[in-house]
PASEBA-1860 file (N, C-alpha, C; in nm, 3 decimals):
! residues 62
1> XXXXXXXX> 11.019/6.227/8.951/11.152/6.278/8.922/11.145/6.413/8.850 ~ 11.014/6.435/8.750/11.043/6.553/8.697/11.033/6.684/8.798 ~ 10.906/6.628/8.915/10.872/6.752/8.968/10.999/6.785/9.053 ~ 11.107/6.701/9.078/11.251/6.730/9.171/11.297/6.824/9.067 ~ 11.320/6.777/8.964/11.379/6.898/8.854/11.317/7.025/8.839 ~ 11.180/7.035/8.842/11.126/7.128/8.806/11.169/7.262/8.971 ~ 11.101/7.183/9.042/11.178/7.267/9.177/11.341/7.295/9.191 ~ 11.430/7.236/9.185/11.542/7.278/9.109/11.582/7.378/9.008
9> XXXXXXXX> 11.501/7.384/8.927/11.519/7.514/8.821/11.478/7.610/8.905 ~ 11.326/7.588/8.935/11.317/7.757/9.035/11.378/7.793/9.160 ~ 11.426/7.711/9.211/11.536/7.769/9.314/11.653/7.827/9.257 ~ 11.735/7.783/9.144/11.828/7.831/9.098/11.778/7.972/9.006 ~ 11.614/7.979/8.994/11.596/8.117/8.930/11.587/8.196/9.044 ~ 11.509/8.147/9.132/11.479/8.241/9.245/11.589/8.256/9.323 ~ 11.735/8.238/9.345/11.827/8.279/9.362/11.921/8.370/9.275 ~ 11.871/8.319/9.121/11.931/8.451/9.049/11.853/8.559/9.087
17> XXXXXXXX> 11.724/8.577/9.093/11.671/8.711/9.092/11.720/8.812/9.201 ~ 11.680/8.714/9.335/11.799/8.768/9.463/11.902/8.818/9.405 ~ 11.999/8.753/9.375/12.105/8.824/9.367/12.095/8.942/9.275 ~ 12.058/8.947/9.146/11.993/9.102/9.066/11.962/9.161/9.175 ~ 11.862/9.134/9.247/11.797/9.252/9.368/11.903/9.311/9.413 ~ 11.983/9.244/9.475/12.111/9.238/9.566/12.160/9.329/9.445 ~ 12.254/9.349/9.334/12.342/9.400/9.252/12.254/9.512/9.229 ~ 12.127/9.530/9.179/12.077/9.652/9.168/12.063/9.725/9.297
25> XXXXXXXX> 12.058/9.712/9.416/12.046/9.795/9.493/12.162/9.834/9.535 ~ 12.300/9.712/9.554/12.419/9.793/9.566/12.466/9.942/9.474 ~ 12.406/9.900/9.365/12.425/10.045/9.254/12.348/10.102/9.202 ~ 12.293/10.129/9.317/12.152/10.222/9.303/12.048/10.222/9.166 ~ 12.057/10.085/9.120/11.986/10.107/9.057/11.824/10.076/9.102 ~ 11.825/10.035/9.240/11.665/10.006/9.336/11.715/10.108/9.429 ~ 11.611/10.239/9.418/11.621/10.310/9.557/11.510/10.304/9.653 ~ 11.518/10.332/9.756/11.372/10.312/9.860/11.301/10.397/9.786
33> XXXXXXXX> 11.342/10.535/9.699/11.220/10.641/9.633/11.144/10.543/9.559 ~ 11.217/10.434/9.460/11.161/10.407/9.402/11.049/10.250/9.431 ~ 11.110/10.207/9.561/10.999/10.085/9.603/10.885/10.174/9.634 ~ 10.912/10.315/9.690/10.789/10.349/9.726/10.673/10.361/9.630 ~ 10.740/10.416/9.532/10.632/10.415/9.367/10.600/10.279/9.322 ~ 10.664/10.194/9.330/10.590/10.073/9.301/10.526/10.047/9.390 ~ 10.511/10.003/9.505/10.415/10.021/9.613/10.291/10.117/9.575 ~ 10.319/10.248/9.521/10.224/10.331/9.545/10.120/10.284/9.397
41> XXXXXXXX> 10.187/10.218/9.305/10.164/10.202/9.182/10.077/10.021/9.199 ~ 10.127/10.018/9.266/10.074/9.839/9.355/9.905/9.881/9.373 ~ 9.948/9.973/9.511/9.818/10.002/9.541/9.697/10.036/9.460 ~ 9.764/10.124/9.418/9.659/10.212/9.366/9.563/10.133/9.207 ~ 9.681/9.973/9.185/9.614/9.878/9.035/9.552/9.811/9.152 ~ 9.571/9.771/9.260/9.487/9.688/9.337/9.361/9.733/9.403 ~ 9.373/9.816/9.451/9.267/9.951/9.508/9.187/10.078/9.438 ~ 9.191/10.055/9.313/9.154/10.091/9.201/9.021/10.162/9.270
49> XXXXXXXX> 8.933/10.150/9.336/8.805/10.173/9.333/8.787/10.290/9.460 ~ 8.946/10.266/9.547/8.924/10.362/9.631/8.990/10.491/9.581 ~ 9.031/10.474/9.488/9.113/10.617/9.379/8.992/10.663/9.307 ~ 8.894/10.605/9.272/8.781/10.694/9.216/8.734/10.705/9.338 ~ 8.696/10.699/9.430/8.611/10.746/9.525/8.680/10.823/9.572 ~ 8.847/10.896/9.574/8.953/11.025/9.616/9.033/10.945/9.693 ~ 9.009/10.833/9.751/9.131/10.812/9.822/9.253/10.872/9.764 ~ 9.318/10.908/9.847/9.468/10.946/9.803/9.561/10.824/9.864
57> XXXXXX> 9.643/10.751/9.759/9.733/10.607/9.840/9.862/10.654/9.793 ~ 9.906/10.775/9.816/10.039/10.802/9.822/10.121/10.766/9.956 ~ 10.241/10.721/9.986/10.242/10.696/10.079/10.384/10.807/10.085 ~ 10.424/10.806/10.224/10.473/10.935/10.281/10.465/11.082/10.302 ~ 10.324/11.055/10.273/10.267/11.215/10.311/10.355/11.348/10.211 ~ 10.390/11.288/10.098/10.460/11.381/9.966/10.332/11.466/9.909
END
């Protein structure tokens, strides 16, 4: 019974967050400029090793 509850709470979180997503992007407060920097900021903590070796992981050719 607890683990029914416990899945219950995170659906009702993981539907709040959606909806934030949803409200911040209606008002710009998520722009595609800025998924791209997290993305680029993703990469580059995950891929760490190809940034010392020069990779460049900018993405859109900026």
């Amino acid at each position: 019974m607890a683990r029914l509850y416990r899945r219950g709470i995170s659906l009702v979180f993981l539907i709040y967050i959606l909806v934030g997503i949803y409200v911040a992007w209606v008002h710009d407060y998520i722009t595609p400029a800025l998924l791209r920097d997290v993305a680029e900021a993703l990469l580059a903590v995950f891929l760490w090793f190809l940034v010392l070796l020069g990779v460049d992981l900018h993405l859109g050719g900026d």
